[in-house]
Phi, psi and omega in degrees: 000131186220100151197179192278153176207094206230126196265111173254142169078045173322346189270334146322329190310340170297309179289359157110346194246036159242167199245131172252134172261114176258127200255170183190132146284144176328297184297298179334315197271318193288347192280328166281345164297312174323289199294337134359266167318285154334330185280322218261322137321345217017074144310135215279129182058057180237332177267091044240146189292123189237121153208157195229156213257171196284319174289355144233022184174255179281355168082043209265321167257153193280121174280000149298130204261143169277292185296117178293332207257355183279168160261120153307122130288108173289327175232155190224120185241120171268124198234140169263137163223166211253120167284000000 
């Protein structure tokens, strides 16, 4: 799974007024629906889903930017937790 996650008006973050973008290609999306889904089964080691761009691990997101003017998210953690 390969995509982008990009921070937008990163500069904003004390207020509270940035936008985050997630970009995917089809198979991307359906591998992230999987993992999901794994997660959402409790599957052994899926929670929490950690990917990281190739500078800083596994290479699961991309640093090529859609948004020319964004910030790259190097790492993206998804956590399921029980209300």
């Amino acid at each position: 799974m390969t995509f982008s996650v990009e921070v937008r008006n990163s500069e904003a973050i004390q207020e509270e007024a940035q936008t985050v973008h997630l970009f995917l290609g089809l198979e991307d999306i359906e591998m992230l629906i999987a993992s999901l889904e794994a997660m959402r089964d409790d599957l052994p080691r899926s929670n929490p889903l950690t990917l990281f761009s190739q500078d800083w691990g596994n290479g699961a997101l991309s640093t090529e930017k859609v948004i020319q003017d964004a910030q790259i998210t190097h790492c993206l953690k998804i956590t399921k937790f029980e209300r």
